[in-house]
C-alpha positions in Angstrom: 0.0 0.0 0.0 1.4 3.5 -0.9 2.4 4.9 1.8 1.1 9.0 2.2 4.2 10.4 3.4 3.3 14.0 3.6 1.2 13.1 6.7 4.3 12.9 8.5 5.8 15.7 7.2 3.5 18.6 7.2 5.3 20.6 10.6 9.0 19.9 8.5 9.9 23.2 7.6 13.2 25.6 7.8 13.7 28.9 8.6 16.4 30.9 6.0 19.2 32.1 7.9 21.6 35.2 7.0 24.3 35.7 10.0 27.5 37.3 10.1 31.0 36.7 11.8 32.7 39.4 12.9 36.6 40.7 11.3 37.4 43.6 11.7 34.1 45.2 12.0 33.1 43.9 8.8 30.1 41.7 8.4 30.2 38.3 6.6 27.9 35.8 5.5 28.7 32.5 7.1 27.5 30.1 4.0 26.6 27.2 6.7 24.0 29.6 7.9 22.0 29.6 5.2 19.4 26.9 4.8 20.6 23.4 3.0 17.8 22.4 0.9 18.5 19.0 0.9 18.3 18.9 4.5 14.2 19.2 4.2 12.9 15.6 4.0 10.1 16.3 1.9 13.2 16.7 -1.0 14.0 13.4 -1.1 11.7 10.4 -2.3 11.9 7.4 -0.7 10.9 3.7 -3.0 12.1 1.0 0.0 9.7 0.9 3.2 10.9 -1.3 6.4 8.7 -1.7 9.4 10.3 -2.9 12.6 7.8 -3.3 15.6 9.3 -4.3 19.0 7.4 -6.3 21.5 7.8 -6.7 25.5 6.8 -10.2 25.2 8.4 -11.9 22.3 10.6 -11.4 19.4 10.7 -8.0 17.2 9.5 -8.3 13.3 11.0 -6.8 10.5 9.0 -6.4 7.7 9.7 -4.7 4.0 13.3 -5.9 3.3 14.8 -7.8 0.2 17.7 -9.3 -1.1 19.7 -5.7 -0.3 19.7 -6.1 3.4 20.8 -8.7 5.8 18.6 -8.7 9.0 19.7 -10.4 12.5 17.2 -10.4 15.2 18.1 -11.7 18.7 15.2 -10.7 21.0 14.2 -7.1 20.6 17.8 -7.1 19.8 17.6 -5.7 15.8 20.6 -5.2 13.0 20.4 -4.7 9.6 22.8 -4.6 7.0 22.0 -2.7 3.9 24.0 -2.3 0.5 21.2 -1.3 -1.7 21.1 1.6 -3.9 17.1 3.0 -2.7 16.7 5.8 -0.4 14.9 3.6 2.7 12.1 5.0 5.1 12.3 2.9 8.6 9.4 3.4 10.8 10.4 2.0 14.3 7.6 1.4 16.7 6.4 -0.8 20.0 7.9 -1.0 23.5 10.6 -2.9 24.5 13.5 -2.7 27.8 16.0 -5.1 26.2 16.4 -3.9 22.9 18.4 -1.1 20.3 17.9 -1.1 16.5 21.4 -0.4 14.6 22.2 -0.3 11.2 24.6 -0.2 8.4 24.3 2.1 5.7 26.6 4.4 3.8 23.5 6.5 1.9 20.8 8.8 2.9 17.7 7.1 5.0 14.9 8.7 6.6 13.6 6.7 10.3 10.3 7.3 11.6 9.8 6.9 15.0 5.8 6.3 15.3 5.0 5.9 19.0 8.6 3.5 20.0 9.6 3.2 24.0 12.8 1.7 23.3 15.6 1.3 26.1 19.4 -0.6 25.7 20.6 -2.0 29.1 24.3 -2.3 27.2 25.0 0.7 25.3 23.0 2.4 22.4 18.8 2.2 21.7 19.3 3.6 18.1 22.9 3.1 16.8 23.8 4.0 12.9 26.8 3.0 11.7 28.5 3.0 7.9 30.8 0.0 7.2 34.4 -0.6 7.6 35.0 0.0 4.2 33.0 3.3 4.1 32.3 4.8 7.4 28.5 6.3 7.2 29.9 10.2 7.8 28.6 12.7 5.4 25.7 10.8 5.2 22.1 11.9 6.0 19.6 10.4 8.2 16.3 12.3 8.4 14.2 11.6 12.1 10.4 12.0 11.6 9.0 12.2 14.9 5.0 11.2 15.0 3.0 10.5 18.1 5.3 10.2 21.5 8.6 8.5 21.5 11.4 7.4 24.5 14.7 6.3 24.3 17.3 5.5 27.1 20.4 3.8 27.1 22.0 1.7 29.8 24.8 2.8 32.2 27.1 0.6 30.9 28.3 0.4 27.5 29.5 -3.4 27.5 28.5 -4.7 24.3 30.0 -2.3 21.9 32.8 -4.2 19.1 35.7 -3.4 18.8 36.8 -0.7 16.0 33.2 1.5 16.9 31.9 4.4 18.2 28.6 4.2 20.4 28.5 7.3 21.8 25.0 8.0 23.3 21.4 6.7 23.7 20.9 7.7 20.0 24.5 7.5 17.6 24.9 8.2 14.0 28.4 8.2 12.5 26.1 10.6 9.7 24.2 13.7 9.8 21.1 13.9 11.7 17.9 15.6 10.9 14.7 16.2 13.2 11.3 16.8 11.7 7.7 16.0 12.6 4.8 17.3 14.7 5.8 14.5 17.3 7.9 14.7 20.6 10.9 12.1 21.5 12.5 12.1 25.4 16.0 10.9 25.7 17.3 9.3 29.2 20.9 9.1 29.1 22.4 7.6 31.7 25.7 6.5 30.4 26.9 8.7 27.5 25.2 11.3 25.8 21.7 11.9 24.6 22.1 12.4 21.1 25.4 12.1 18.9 26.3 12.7 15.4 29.8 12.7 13.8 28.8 15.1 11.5 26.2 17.4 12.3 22.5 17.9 13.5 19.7 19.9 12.4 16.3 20.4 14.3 13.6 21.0 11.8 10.7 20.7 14.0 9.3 18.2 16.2 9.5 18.1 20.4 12.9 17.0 21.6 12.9 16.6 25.5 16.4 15.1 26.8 17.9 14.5 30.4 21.3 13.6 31.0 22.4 12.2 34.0 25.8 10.9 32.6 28.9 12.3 34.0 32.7 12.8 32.3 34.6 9.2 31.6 37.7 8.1 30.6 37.2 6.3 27.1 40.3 3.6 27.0 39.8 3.4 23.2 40.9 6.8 22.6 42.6 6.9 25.9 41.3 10.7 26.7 38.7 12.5 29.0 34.8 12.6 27.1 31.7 14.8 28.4 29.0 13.8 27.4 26.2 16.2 26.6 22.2 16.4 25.1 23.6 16.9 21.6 26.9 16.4 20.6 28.5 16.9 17.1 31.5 16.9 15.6 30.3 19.1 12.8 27.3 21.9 13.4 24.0 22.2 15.8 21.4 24.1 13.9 18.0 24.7 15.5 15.7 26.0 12.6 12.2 25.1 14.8 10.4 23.4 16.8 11.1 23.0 20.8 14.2 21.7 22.3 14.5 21.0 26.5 18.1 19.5 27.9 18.4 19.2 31.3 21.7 18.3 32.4 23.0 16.9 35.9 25.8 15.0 35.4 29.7 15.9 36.8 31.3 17.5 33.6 28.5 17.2 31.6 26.7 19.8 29.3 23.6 20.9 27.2 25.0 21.5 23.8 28.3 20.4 22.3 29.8 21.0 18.9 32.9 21.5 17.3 32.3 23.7 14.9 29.5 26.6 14.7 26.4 26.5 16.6 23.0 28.0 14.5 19.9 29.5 16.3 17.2 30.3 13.8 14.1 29.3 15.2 11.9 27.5 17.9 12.8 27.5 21.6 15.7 25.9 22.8 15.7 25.9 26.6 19.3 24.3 28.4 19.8 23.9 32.1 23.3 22.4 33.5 22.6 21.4 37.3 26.2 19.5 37.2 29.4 20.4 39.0 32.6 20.6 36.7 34.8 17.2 36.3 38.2 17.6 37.6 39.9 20.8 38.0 42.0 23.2 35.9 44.7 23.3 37.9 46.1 20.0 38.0 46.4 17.3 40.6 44.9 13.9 41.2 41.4 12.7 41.3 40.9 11.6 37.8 39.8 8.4 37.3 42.1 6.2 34.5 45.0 7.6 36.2 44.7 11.7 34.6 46.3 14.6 36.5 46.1 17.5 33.7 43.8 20.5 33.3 43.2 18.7 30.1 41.5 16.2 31.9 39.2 18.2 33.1 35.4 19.0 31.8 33.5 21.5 32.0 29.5 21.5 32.7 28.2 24.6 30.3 24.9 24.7 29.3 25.9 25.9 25.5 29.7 25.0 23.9 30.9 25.7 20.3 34.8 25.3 19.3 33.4 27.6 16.3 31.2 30.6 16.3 27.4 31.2 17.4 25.0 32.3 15.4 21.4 33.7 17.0 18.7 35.0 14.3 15.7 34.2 15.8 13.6 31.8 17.8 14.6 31.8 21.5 17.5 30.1 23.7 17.5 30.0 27.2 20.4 28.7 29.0 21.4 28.2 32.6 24.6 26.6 34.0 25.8 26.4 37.7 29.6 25.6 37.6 30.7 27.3 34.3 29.6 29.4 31.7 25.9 29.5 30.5 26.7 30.1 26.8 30.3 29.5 25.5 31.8 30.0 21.6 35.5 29.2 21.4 35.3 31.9 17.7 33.3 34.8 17.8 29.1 35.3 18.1 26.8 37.3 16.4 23.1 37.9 17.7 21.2 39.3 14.8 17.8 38.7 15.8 15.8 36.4 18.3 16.0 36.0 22.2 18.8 35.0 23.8 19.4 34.6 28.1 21.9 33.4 29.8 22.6 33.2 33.3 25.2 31.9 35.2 25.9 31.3 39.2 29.9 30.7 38.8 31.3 32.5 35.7 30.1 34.2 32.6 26.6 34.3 31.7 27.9 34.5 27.7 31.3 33.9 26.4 33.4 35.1 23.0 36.4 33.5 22.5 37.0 36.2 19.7 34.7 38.9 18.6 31.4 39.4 20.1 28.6 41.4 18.1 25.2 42.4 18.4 23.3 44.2 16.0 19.4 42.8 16.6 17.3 40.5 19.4 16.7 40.5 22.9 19.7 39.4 24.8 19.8 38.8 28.9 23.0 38.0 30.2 23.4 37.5 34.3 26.2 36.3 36.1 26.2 36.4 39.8 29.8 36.0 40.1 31.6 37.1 36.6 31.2 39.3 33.9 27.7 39.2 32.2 28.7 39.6 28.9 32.2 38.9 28.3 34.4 39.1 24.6 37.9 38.0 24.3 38.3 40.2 21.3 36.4 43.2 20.3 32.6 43.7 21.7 30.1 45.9 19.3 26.7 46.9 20.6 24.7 48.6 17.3 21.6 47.0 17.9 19.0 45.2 19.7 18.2 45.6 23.3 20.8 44.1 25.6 20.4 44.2 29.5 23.6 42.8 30.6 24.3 42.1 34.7 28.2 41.2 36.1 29.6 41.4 39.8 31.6 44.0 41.6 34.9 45.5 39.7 37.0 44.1 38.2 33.9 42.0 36.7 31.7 44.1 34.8 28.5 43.6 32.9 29.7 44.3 29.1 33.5 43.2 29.1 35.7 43.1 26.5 39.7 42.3 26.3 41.2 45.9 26.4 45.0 43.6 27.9 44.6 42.7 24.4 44.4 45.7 22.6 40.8 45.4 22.0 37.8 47.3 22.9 34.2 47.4 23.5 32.2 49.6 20.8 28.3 50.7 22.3 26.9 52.2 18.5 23.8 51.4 18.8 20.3 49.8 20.4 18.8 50.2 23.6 21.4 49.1 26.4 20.9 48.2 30.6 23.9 47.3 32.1 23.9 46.6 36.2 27.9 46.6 37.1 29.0 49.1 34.3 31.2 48.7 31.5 34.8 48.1 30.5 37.4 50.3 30.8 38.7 52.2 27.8 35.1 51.6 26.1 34.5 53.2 22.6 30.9 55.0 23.5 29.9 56.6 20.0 26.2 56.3 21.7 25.7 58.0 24.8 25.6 56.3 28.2 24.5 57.0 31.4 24.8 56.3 35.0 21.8 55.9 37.1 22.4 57.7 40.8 21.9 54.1 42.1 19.7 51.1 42.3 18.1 48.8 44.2 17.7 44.6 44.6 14.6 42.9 43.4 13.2 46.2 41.9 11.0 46.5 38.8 12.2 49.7 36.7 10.9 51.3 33.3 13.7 52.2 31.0 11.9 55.2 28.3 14.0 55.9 24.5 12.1 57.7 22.5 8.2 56.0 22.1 9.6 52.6 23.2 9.6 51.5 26.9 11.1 48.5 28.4 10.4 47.0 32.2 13.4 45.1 33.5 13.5 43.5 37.3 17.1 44.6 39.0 18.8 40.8 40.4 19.0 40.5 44.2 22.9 40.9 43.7 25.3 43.0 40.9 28.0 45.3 40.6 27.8 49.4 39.9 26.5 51.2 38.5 23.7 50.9 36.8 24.4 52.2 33.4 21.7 52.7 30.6 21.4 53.8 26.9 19.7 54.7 23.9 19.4 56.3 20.5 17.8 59.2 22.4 18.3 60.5 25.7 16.7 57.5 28.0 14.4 58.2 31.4 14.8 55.9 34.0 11.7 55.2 37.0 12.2 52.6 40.1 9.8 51.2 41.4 6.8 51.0 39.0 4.2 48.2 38.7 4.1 46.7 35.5 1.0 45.3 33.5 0.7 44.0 30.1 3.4 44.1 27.2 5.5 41.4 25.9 7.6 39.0 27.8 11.0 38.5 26.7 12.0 36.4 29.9 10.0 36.2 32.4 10.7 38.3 35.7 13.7 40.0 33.5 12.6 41.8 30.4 8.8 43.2 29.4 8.7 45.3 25.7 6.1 47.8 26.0 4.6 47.2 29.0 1.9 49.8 30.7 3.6 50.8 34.0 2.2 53.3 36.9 3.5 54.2 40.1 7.5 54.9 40.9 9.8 57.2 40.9 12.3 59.1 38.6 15.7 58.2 38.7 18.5 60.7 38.3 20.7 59.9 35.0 24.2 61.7 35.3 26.8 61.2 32.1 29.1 57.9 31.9 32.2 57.2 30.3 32.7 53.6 31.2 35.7 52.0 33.0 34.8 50.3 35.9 37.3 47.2 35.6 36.9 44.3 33.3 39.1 42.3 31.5 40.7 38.3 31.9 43.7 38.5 29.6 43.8 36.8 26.3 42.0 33.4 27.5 39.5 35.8 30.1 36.0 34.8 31.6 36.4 31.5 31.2 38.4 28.4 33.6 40.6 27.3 30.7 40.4 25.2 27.6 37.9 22.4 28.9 
């Protein structure tokens, strides 16, 4: 019977994407930001159609293959071997605790997950791997999520061969790409949640993972791992759709990538409960015999080695022991809503150039600077209410003991702990006469007005900014507008009551800095 496709398919959708990365104040388009065409399911037509149906009380059936595929099935214990030339649709359903589904394949594949509860004891519930001949990198495997779906893996990895990866509760050595009007929850409690060697994309769909897993010491590639929600050796893109992590693990984070991290779209909400693993000092403690800050991982809520891209959609992100939001490059916030808070470092990170130019950004550290860039920090745009601890921590921080500096041209600015020292302040800034804990206030540019709640802790002063000369009442009750983050930023809200708050002129230079490698507790 033909199967209608579409009916899986109809909340699949991307958002197109123009970001920049920041040299030398000069915007570029970062080509992996715009959308990949071939990376919408509905592009590709699938001729070969496998069912696989797991029971709790008996054997699981495979149905649909041919001469192309070899199929072993031990249990609820399911492998398949294809070296066909069709582009294959799986659809995985049932409910089993003893069971994964893996397979071979070294061209594109689409699985749909149709209502599967689907738990590995030993290692990995989904697992897709290439051959040895051709590993299955570069190689797309689209997820259509429909109805509810749950998978978990075991804490305890013992039945993974020799010469492969099985990195998390769902592992693909290809690409991975969510779509769907469906939801799947991940338990990891020995690796990660979800791992691609390549890259994932979230097209749409409910993705709700919890990771309990801490930091190990792999002996095949005798070095340190932290496992994480998403992991990928490539790219994370979120285009839409809703994505919850909810990290507790020792050294374990949200979001991991090694190369750029995309925010177009949806809602992305991360929250790292965990301590970090190790230490970045050195020493003992480190199980398989490590003594080196290398060893050592951190538990950040959002890490890229590359850049970070935010154009829309929003991100929330909230880490205990390290930095809420982290990019080893540069980031650029274009558009969107972005918050980051932090109870032990910086709320948001730059390892190079930070830029905003559009969005809502929120960035509180209770203990660091709010906002922090290791190269060059522009403000032209957006509105950005930015909270850091006492001198030399600020709230907007950028690396003047490395020649650089930070540049406020633009947008509607709040910054509780003030601003670096030597700052570039083509708009004008100004200092409130002070503030108050807990405190709703109503910042006035123009015909725009914005309520922000002051945090029960911060540095001074209290600085604000705008492309006309801002007013500034404490105190006011505020009713109606729209909520950026709740109990932090309203947009247009109707406020009464309060007082006026004397603005005097600013200058900036109330501490900041780190050095070259600053805000953050070294490499890990």
């Amino acid at each position: 019977m033909k199967r209608k496709l579409h009916l899986f398919w109809l909340l699949a959708f991307a958002g197109l994407f123009f970001a920049g990365c920041q040299k030398d104040n000069i915007v570029e388009i970062d080509p992996m930001a715009v959308e990949d065409t071939d990376d919408d399911v509905n592009n590709t037509t699938f001729t070969q159609f496998v069912d696989i149906v797991f029971s709790t009380n008996g054997n699981a059936t495979v149905d649909g293959t041919n001469d192309d595929f070899t199929v072993s099935v031990s249990g609820n214990c399911v492998t398949l071997v294809y070296t066909g030339d069709e582009y294959v649709m799986y659809t995985l359903s049932g409910t089993a605790s003893d069971g994964y589904f893996k397979l071979y394949r070294v061209r594109r594949q689409a699985i749909t997950l149709q209502g599967l509860t689907l738990t590995n004891p030993n290692g990995a519930a989904l697992n897709i791997q290439g051959t040895v001949a051709e590993p299955n990198r570069g190689k797309r495997t689209f997820v259509i999520l429909n109805g509810e779906n749950t998978l978990a893996d075991g804490t305890s990895y013992s039945q993974t061969p020799d010469g492969e990866d099985e990195k998390a509760a769902f592992f693909s050595e290809g690409q991975l790409i969510f779509s769907g009007d469906g939801s799947l929850t991940v338990n990891a409690s020995g690796k990660s949640g979800i791992v691609s060697d390549d890259y994932v994309t979230v097209n749409g769909g409910d993705l709700n993972i919890t990771v309990t897993s801490s930091a190990y010491y792999d002996e095949t590639d005798a070095e340190y791992k932290s496992p994480a929600g998403i992991k990928a050796n490539d790219y994370v893109k979120m285009q839409s759709g809703k994505l919850t992590i909810a990290s507790s693990g020792t050294g374990a984070k949200g979001i991991s990538c090694d190369g750029n991290g995309y925010f177009n779209g949806g809602t992305t909400e991360v929250t790292v409960t965990g301590s970090n693993y190790g230490n970045s000092g050195g020493g003992g403690g480190f199980p398989g015999g490590g003594s080196s800050s290398s060893d050592g991982k951190s538990a950040k809520a959002i890490k890229c080695d590359g850049n970070l891209f935010f154009s829309g959609g929003q991100v929330v992100a909230r880490s205990n022991s390290h930095e809420a939001i982290e990019a080893k490059g540069t980031i650029s916030i274009t558009g969107g809503k972005v918050f980051g808070y932090s109870s032990s470092d910086d709320a948001i990170n730059s390892g190079g150039d930070f830029t905003i130019s559009g969005g809502y950004i929120v960035g509180c550290a209770t203990s660091n600077d709010g906002l922090d860039a290791n190269g060059n920090f522009y403000i032209k745009g957006g509105v950005v209410y930015a909270i850091g601890t006492s001198s030399p921590e600020v709230a907007l921080d950028a690396n003047t003991e490395g020649g650089y500096k930070l540049y406020v041209e633009g947008g509607t600015l709040i910054a509780i702990g003030g601003l670096e020292q030597g700052s570039s302040l083509t708009q004008s800034c100004y200092q409130a006469s002070s503030w108050s804990q807990n405190t709703w206030y109503a910042l006035t540019v123009g015909n725009s007005t914005y309520a922000f709640k002051s945090p029960s802790s911060g540095g001074t002063p209290l600085v604000v900014s705008g492309s006309s000369t801002p007013t500034l009442q404490s105190g006011v009750t505020v009713t109606d507008g729209t909520t950026c983050f709740a109990d932090w930023l309203v947009e247009n809200p109707t406020v009464s009551g309060g007082t006026t708050v004397s603005l005097s002129s600013y200058s900036g230079g109330n501490g900041g800095g780190g050095g070259p490698g600053g805000g953050g507790h070294g490499p890990f």
